[in-house]
C-alpha positions as CSV (number, residue, x, y, z in Angstrom):
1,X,-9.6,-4.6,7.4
2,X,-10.3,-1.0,8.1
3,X,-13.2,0.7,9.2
4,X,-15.5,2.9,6.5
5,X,-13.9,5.6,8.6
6,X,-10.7,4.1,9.1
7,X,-7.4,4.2,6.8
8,X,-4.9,1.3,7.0
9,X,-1.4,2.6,6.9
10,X,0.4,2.1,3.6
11,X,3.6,-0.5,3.1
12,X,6.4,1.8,3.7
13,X,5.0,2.3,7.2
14,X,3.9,-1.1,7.8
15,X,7.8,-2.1,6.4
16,X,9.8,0.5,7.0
17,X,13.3,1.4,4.7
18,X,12.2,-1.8,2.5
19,X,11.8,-0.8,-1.0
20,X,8.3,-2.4,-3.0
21,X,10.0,-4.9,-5.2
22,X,11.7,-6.9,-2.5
23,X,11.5,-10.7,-1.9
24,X,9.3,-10.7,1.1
25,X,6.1,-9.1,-0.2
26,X,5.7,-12.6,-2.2
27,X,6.1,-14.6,0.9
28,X,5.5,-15.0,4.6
29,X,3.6,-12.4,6.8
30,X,4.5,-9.7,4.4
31,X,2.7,-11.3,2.0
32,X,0.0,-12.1,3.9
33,X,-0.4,-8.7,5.2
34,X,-0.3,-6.9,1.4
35,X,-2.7,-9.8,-0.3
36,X,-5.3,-10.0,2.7
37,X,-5.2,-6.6,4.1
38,X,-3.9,-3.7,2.2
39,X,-4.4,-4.8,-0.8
40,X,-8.4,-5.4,-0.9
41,X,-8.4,-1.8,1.1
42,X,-6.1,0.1,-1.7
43,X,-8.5,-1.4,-4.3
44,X,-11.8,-0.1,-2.6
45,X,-10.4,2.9,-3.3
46,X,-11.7,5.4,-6.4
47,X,-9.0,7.3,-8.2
48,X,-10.1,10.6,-6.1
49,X,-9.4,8.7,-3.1
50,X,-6.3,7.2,-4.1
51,X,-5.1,10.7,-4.8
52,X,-5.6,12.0,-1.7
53,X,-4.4,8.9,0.4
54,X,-0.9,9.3,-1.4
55,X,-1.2,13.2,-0.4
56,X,-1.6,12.2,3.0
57,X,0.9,9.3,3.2
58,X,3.3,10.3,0.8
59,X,5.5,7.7,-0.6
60,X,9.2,7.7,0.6
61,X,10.4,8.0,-3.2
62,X,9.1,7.2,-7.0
63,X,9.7,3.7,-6.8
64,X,6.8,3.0,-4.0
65,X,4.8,5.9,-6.5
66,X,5.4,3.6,-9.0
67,X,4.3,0.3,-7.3
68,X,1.7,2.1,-5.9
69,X,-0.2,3.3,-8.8
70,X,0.9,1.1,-11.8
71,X,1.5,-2.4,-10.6
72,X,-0.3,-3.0,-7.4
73,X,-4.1,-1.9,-8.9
């Protein structure tokens, strides 16, 4: 888990060119990773500091937007 100081890198960079609805988020280390680590982080975040997380890691198109800020809360 990050630091207070620290950001953990979102799911497009931590899976590159795989798109958020696929298979492996629901199993195996991909899974593990989202549930245990970047999950619990993305939900210690405010809506302020969501905003400005997704200004600074921008999502690589509207379907990670979408993933991002509607079904993974």
């Amino acid at each position: 888990m990050p630091t207070e100081n620290s950001e953990l890198a979102p799911p497009w960079f931590a899976c590159p060119g795989q798109p958020p609805w696929r298979a492996g988020w629901r199993q195996g280390e991909s899974e593990a990773w989202l549930l245990q680590q970047w999950m619990p982080f993305w939900r210690s975040l405010d809506a302020d500091q969501r905003s400005n997380y997704l200004s600074r890691w921008e999502p690589p198109d509207e379907d990670w937007r979408e993933y991002i800020t509607e079904h993974w809360v």
